[in-house]
N, C-alpha and C positions, 0 to 999 in steps of 0.2 A: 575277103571277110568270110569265116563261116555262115553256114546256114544256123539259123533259131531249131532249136528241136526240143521238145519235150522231156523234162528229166526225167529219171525212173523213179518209183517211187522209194526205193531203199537211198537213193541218193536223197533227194526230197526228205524224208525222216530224216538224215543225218546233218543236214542245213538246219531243220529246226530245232532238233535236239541241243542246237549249240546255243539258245534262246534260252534255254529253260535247266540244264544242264552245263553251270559250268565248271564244278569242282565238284570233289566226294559229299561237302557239306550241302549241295545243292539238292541233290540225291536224298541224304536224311531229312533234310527240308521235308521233301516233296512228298516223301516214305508217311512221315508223321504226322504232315496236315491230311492227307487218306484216314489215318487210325484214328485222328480224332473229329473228324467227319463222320467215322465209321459208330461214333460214341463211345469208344474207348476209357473205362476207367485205370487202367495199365497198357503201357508202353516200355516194350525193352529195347535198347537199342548195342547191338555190339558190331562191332569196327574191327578190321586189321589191317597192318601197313598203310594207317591214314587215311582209310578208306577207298584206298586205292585196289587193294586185294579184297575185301570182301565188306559191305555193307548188310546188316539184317536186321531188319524191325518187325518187333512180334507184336499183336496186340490181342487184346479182348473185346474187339469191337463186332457191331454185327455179322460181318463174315459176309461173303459170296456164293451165290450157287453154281452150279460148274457153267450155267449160259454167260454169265454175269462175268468171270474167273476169262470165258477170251473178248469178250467185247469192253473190257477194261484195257486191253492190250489196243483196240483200234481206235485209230487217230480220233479226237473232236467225239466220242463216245461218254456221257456221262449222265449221271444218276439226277445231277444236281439243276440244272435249268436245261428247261424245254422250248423256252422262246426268249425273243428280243428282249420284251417286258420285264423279262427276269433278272436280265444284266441290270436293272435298277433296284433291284431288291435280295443283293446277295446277301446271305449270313453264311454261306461257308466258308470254308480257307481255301478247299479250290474248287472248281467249277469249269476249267478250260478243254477239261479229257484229252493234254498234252502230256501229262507231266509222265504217266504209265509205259505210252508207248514211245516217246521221249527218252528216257531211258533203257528200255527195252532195244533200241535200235545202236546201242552204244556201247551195251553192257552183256554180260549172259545173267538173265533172271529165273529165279524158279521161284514161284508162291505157293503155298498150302493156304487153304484157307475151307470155313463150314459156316453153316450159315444157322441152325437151327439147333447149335450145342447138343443134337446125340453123339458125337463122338467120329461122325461118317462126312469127309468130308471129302475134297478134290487137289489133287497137284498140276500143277501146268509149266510146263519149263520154255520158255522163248529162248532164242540163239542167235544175235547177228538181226533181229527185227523177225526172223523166222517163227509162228505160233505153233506148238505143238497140240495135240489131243489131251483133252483132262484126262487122268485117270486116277480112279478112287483110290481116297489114301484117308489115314485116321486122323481126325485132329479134330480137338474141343472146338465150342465158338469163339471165333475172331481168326485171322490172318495173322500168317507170318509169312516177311518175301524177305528172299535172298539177292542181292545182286553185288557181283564179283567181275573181276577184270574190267574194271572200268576204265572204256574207253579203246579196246581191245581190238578193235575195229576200225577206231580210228585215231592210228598211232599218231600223225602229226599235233591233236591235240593231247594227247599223253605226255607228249615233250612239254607241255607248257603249265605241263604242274609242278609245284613248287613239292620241296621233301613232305613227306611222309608226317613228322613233327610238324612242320606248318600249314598242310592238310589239317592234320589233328587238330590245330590250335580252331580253326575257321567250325569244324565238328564240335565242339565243346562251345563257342559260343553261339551256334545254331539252335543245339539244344540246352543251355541257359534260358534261352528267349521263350524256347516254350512251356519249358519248367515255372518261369517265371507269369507266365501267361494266363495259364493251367495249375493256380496251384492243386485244385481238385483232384488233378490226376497224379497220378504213382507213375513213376518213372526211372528207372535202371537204366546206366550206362556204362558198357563193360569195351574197352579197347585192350586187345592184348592178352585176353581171357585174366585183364585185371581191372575190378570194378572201382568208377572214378565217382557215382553217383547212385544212390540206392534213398528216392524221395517218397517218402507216404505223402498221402492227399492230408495236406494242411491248409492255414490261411496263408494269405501271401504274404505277412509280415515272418511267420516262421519261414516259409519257401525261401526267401530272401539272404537268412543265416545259412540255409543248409546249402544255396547255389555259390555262397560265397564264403564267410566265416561265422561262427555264432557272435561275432564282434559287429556285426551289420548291424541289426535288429537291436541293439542298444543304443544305436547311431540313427537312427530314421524318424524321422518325421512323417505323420497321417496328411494327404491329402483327400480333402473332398469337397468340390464346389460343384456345383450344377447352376447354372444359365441355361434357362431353355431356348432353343432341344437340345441343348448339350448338356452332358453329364463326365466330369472328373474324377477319377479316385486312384490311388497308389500311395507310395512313399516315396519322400528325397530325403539324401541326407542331409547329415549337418555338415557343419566344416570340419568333422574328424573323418568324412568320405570322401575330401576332395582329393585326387588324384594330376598327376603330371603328366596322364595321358589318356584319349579316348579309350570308349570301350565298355563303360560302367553306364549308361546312359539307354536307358529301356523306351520308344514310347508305343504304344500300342492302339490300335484301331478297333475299336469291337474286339477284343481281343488277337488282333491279329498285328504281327510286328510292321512295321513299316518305317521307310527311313527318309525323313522329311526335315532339310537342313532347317526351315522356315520356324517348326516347331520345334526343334529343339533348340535354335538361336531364343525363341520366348521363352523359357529357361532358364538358358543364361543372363536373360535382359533382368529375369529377377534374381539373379545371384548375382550384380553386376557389382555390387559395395560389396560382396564379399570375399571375392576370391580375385586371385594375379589371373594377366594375364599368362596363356599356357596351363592354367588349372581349370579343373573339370571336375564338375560336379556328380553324385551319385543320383539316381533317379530309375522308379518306375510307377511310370503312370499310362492309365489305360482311359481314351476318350472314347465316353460313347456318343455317335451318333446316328440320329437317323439314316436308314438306307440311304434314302433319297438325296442324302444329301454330300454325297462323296460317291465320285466314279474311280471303283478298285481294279477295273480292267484297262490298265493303262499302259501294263508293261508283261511280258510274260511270266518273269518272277514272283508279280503282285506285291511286291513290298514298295512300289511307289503310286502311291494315289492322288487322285486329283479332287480338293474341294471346290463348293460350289462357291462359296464366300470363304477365303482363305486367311485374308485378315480380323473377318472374325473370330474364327477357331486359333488365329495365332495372340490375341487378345485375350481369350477364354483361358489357353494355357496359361499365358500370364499372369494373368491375376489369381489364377488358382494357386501357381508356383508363390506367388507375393504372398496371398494370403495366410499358408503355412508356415513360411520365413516369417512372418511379423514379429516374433520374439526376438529373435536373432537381429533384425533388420534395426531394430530401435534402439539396437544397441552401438548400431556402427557409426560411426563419420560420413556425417553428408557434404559430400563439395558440392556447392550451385555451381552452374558455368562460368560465371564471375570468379569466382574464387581460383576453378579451373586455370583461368585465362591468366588470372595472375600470377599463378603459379609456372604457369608455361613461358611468361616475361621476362623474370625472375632467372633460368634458367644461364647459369655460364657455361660459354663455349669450353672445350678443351681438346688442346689439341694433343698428339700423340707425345710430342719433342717435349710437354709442358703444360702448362696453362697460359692462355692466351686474354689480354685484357686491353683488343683493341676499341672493344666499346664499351660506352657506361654501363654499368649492372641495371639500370633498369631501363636500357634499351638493344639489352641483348635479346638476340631470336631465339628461336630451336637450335639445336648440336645439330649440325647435317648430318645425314645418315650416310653411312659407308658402309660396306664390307667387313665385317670384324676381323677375317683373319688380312686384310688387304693391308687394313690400320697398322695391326702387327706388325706385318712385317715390315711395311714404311718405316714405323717406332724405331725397330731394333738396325734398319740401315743409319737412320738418324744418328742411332748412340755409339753405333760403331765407326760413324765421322767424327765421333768427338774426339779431343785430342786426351781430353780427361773421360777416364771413364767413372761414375758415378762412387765413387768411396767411403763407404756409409761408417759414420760416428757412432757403433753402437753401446757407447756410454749415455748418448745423448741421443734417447730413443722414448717415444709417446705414442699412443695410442689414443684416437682422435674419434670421439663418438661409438667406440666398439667396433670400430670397420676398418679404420685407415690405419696403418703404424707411419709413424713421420719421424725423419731421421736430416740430421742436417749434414749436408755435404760441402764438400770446397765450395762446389760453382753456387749453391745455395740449398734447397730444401729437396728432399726426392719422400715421396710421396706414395705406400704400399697398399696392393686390396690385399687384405688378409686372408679372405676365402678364397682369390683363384691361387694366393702363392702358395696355400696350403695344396689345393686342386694340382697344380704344375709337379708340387714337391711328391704327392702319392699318387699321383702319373706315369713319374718315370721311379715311381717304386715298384710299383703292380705291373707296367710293363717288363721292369727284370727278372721278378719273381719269374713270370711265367716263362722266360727263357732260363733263366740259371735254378737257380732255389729257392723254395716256398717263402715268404713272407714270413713272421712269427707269427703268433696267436698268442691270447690267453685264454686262459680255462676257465669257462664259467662254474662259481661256484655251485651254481644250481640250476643244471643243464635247464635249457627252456623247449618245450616243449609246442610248435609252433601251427596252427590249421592255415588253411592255405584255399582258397580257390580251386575247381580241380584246374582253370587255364592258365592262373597265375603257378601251380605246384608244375604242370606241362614246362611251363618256363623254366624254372628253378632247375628242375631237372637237365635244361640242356643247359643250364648256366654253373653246374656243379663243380663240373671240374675248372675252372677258373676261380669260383669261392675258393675252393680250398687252397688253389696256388696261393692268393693274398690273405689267406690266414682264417678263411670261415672252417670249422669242421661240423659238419652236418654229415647226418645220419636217417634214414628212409625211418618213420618211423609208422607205419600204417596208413591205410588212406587218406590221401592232399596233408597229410603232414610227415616234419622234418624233425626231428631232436638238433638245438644247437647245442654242442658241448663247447663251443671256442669260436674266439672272437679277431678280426685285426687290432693287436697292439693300437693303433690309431685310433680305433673307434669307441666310445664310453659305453657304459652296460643301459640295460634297461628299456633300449628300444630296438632289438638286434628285427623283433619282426618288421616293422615303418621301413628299417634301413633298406632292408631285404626289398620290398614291395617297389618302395623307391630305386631300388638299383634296377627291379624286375620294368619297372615303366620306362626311366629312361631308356634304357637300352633296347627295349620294343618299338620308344618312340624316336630314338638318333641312330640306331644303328646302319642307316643308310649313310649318315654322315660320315665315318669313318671307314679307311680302307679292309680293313681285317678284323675280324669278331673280337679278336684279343685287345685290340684298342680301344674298342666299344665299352665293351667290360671294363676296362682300367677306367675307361672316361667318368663310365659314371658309378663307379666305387670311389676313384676323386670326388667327383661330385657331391657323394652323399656323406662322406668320410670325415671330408676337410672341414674346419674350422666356420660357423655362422659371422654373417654380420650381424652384432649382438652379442657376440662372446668375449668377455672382459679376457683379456691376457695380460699377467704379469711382467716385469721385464724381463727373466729368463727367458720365458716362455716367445717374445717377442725376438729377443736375439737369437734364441735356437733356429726360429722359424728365419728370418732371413740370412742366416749360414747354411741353412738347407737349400732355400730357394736356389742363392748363386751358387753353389755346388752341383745344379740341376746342368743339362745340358743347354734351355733354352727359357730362361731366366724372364724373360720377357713378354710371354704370354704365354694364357692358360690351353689347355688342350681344346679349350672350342674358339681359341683367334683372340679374345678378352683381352685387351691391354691387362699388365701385371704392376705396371712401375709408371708412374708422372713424375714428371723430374721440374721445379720449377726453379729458374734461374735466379741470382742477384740482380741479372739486369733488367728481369720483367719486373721482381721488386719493387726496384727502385723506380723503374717507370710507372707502375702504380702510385707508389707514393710522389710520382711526381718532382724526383732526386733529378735525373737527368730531362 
């Protein structure tokens, strides 16, 4: 066994650095709780290569004097508390005198910064955790630091950052959070020497359209409830902000982000009658509470805090959330648990080969749960033991509540979802396109012109060239927006931005699910493409759609495993009726 020996201290710094420091976005973090610590009414922040090559945040906050400029450089060194006592009464965003030299130990930094706005101020350039000498250089009051190569030093975690684009994506909602926080302050963000964010000091209901769409801010709801010592205020949306993936979801601490499943579950508990599950509501709200009553040094990040009474603060949210829903709420469908219960009793089993009715309807259980694509594939062994394979009458063809088309066969009934067989059918449409030739389009009459998110326009952008295989033609057309001029033949006019947003969620929220980006993409432009449950179809319209289906290569389930087809027999029938 070795001997214990003392680490060095450059080794030391690069262990903790990995605490506080773990992507480029951790970096802008840490850059911009400084600036506005510093009192900063502007903040600029510009990025390249993801923040992998260069990160710089300039502000107009009080500024440093050249003593201040290297003892911001050493470890556990800060302005902001001077004892124990203090750890209970934080108001800044940071306090730990980790996060300067943390960086600095990983990165190459140089800062300018003046303290006294003549014009005269200091440079100081660290190298590898190395501090150099100030030396006078010009610059108004406030700071600007550079930091480049990140990580440059310590290549093994270099390798475990993700592209450059999805760096970017984590930068863009870092600084949302604080845009959102702050609406007070003005705020610039230029990635690329191409500007994705340029905010004057508004209220936060305006901040809201500008960090997202001006389509938000139409959509939002006021909160404000106060229970002392607590105090609530923000906005949620309504149900035109619900969303099919995280992400949209703010809540803040004294102004400070923090990420607390506890509270944001009270949230949901108040949008519980109004949204599926898998949907996600829009929201930012900011809790004030007293110092004392929440320990923020809990983690070196500081976005996980600890309260002192947890279930109260997760009660307070709620009911604040309830409170502002109360229009909305009293409009919905309430099931008691009775009702629930019954409805769960009620419930017939089905199985893959059919429907199955070996018990009375009302002492049937739950549908076991399985595997979706497991079921599948069971199904489609099932149908290929038949001796008949299912031969649909499409003279004698129905449409059963806007969801099912039901078709009578020899053996007896076979039974269609209409959403996944439309899903299945523009599947393995979109997956050809993008190997053979484009999809078609049509042309919109009146191109639309569409604002965008700058993280949701990030997306768009790496999803562009697969749009246009399946028939989107989009065009750059100024800041987070796209001109549409064309459409997929498949898809109906008048909601090309929803579809868009929706294709942009799914595919951030399954694309692990699938083996290749291009599947991903097809998945869920099927997905948002195809036919609703709820959409009356004609009879053409019904037969076209199941001559497509079994034209498909795998007829029998959708691209996420979903049974496609129930087949149910004469002789379960009859054994219902009690024939045999």
């Amino acid at each position: 066994m070795s001997r214990i020996k003392v680490l060095s201290n450059d080794l030391k710094n690069k262990i903790a650095a990995g605490e506080v420091v773990e992507r480029p976005a951790s970096v802008v973090k840490e850059l911009v709780e400084n600036s506005i610590d510093a009192g900063a009414s502007s903040v600029e922040i510009i990025v390249k290569g993801g923040g992998n090559t260069l990160i710089q945040v300039i502000d107009d906050g009080e500024g440093l004097s050249a003593e201040d400029l290297v003892l911001a450089f050493s470890r556990h060194a800060t302005s902001k508390i001077s004892s124990a006592e203090d750890l209970e009464q934080i108001g800044t965003l940071g306090f730990r005198g980790e996060a300067l030299p943390s960086i600095a130990s990983v990165a190459k930094v140089k800062i300018l910064s003046a303290a006294d706005g003549s014009g005269s101020g200091h440079e100081l350039t660290i190298t590898d955790g190395t501090i150099g000498e100030p030396q006078p250089s010009s610059r108004s009051k406030g700071t600007s630091i550079t930091v480049s190569e990140l990580f440059f030093s310590v290549p093994a975690r270099r390798k475990f950052l993700k592209s450059p684009k999805t760096e970017m994506r984590h930068i863009i909602q870092s600084v949302k959070r604080f845009a959102l926080s702050y609406p007070e302050i003005a705020f610039r963000f230029v990635s690329e020497e191409k500007e994705l964010m340029n905010l004057q000091s508004t209220s936060l209901k305006d901040r809201i359209g500008q960090v997202n769409d001006p389509t938000y801010k139409q959509n939002v709801l006021p909160v404000l409830y106060e229970k002392e010592p607590f105090k609530i205020e923000g906005f949620i949306g309504n149900l035109n902000l619900v969303r099919k993936r995280r992400g949209e979801q703010y809540i803040f601490l004294n102004n400070r982000w923090i990420s607390d499943r506890l509270l944001s579950s009270a949230v949901f508990s108040a949008y519980r009658s109004l949204v599926s599950r898998g949907e996600f509501p829009f929201f930012v709200l900011n809790l004030q509470v007293p110092k004392e009553f929440v320990d923020v040094n809990v983690h070196p990040m500081k976005t996980e805090v600890r309260f002192r009474d947890e279930w109260k603060v997760y009660h307070v949210v709620k009911s604040a959330v309830t409170e502002a829903l109360k229009e909305i709420l009293a409009t919905a469908p309430d099931f008691s648990p009775h009702e629930a219960r019954d409805f769960e009793a009620n419930t017939v089993e089905i199985s893959q080969a059919g429907i199955t009715f070996d018990r009375p309807l009302e002492s049937a259980g739950k549908p076991r749960r399985e595997n979706s694509l497991e079921r599948a594939v069971e199904y489609v062994r099932t149908m290929s033991d038949r001796e008949e394979q299912p031969l649909i009458n499409l003279e004698n063809i129905w449409q059963v509540h806007d969801k099912y088309i039901v078709s009578q066969i020899t053996s007896g009934l076979v039974i269609i979802d209409q959403h996944v067989a439309h899903e299945r059918v523009l599947y393995e449409q979109a997956l050809a396109a993008m190997d053979k030739s484009p999809m078609p389009s049509q042309t919109l009459l009146f191109p639309q012109v569409l604002e965008f998110s700058a993280d949701d326009y990030a997306s768009l952008v790496d999803l562009l060239p697969y749009l246009e295989k399946i028939g989107f033609r989009l065009s750059d057309f100024g800041k987070n927006t796209v001109m549409v001029e064309g459409i997929p033949n498949e898809l109906g006019w008048g909601n090309e931005k929803q579809v868009l947003k929706e294709i942009i969620d799914y595919y951030l929220e399954h694309q692990q699910e699938y083996a290749s980006f291009r599947e991903a993409i097809a998945a869920s432009y099927a997905c948002k493409a195809a036919v609703k449950a709820g959409d009356t179809l004609v009879r053409d319209e019904m037969q076209n759609l199941v001559d497509r289906l079994f034209a498909t290569k795998h007829p029998y389930y959708c691209p996420h495993g979903r049974p496609i087809i129930v087949n149910l027999s004469l002789d379960e029938l009859d054994r219902r009726f009690e024939r045999t």
